[in-house]
C-alpha positions in Angstrom: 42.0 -12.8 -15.0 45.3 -14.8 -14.6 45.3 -18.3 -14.6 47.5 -20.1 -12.1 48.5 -23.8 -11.1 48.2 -25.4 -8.1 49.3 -29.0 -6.6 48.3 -28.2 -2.6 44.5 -28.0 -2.6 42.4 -30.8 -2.0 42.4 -33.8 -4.6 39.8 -33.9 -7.5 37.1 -36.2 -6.1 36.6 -37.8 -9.4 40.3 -38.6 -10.6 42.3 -38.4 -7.3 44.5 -35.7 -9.0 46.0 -32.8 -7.2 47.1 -30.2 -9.6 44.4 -28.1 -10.6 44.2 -24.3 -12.5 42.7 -21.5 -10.6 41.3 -18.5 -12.7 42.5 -16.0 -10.5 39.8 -12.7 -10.4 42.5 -11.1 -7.6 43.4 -7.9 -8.6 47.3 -6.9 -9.6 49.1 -6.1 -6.6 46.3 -6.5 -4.1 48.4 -9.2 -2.1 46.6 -12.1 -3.2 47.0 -14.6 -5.6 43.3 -16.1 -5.6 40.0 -14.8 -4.4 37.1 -16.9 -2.7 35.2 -18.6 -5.1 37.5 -18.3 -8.4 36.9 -21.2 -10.5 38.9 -24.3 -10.3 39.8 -26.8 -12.6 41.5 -30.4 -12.3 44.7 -30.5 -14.7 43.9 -34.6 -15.3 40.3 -34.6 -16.0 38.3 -31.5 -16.2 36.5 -31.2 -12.8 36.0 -27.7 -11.4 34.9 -26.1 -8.5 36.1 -23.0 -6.7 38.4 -21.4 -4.4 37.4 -21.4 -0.3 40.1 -18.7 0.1 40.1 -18.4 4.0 44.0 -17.4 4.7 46.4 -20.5 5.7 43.1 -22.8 5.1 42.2 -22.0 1.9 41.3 -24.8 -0.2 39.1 -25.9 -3.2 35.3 -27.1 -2.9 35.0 -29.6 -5.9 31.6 -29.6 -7.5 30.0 -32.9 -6.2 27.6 -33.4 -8.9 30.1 -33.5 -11.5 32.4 -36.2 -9.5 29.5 -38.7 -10.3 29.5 -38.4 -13.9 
């Protein structure tokens, strides 16, 4: 697993923060840097989520619940 930052996806839905750490499962040298559904996690506060790896629309799905704490 490599862990990786990111500061394009969509903002944390709890802090409004846009960096957030992917935990990459891709394998080495397979061309990608994230798969669909790696886990997410906001830099500022600790919300996760996962990856919605779909090519040029890729993006993270926060975890809902979890932005109401």
């Amino acid at each position: 697993m490599t862990e990786m930052n990111i500061d394009w996806g969509m903002e944390c839905p709890k802090c409004n923060h846009n960096e957030a750490k992917i935990d990459s499962t891709a394998e080495p040298n397979s061309g990608y840097e994230f798969m669909d559904g790696d886990v997410v996690t906001c830099l500022k506060c600790g919300n996760t989520g996962e990856m919605d790896a779909r090519g040029e629309d890729s993006d993270i799905c926060w975890n809902e619940d979890e932005a109401n704490d």
